[in-house]
C-alpha positions in Angstrom: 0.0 0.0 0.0 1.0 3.1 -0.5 0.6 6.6 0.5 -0.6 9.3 -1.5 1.4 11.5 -3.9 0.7 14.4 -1.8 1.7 13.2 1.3 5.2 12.4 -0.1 5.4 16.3 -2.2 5.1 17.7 1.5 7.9 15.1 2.9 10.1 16.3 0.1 9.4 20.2 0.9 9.7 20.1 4.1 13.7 18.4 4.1 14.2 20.6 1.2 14.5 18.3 -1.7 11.9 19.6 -4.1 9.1 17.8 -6.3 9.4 14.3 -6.8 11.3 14.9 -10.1 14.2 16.5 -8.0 13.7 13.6 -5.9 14.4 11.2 -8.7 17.0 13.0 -10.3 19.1 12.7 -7.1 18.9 9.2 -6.7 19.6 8.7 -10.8 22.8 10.8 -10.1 23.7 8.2 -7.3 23.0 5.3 -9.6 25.2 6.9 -12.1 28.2 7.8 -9.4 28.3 4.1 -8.3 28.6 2.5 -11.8 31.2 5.1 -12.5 32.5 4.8 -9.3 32.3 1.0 -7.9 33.0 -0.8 -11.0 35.2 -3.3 -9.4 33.0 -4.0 -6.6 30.0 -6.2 -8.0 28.0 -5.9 -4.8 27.4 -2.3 -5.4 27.3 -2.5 -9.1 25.0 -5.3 -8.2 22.4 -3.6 -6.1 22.9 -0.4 -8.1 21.4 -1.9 -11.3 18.6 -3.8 -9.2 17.9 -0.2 -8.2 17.8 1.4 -11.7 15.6 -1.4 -12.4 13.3 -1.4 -9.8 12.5 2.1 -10.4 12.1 1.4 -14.6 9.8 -1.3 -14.1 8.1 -0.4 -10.8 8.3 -1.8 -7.5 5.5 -1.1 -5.2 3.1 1.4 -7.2 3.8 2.4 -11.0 6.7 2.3 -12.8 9.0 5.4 -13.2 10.3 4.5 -16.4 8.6 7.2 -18.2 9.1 10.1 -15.4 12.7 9.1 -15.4 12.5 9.7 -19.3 12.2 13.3 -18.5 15.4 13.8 -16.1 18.7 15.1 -17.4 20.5 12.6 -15.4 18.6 9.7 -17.4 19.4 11.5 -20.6 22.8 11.8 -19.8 23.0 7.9 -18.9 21.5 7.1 -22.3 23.7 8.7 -24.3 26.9 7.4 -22.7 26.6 4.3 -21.8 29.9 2.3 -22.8 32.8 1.8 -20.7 34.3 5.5 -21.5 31.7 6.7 -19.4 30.7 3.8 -17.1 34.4 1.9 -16.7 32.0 -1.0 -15.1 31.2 -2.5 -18.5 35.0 -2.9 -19.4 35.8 -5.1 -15.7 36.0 -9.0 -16.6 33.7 -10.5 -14.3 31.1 -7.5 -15.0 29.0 -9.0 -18.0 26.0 -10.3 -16.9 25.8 -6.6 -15.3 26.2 -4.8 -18.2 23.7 -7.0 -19.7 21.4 -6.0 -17.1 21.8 -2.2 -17.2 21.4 -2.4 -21.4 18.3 -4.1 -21.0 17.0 -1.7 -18.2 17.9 1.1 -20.2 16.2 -0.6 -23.2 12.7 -1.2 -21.3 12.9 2.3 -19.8 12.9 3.1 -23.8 10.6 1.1 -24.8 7.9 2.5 -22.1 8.2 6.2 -23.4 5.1 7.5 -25.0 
């Protein structure tokens, strides 16, 4: 179950972090750091992409995949998504992740309007 959209706009005013499109543009930055960031470590890369995915193909409620569409951060992410930008895809051991992340990024495509 969960609460209503309004209810989570006033959470996110009060601490300061905006609409819920601010909201989801700071965690897409995080996802981002950590594959740039952790690529040796497949835990995090690990959970990172169950993350990304989660949000794409929706959890508990709808899927974000098409509000994510809209950020900067996701644009960003589609257009450079090879190992110059995200060193994770290049790490041996690291392939069935980069599988993961092109077919996340691949549904979140696939549900735009």
């Amino acid at each position: 179950q969960t609460l209503p959209p309004e209810v989570y706009q006033g959470i996110f005013k009060r601490i300061g972090l905006g609409d819920h499109k601010a909201v989801l543009g700071m965690v897409i930055a995080k996802i981002v750091h950590n594959l740039r960031a952790w690529g040796d470590d497949h835990e995090v890369i690990r959970r990172t992409l169950v993350l990304l995915a989660t949000l794409v193909q929706g959890g508990v409620g709808s899927p974000a995949g098409p509000m994510l569409l809209q950020l900067d951060a996701t644009q960003e992410l589609l257009r450079q998504h090879t190992g110059a930008a995200l060193p994770f895809v290049e790490v041996p051991g690291n392939e069935r992740f980069r599988t993961t992340l092109h077919l996340t990024l691949c549904q979140m495509l696939l549900m735009s309007p």
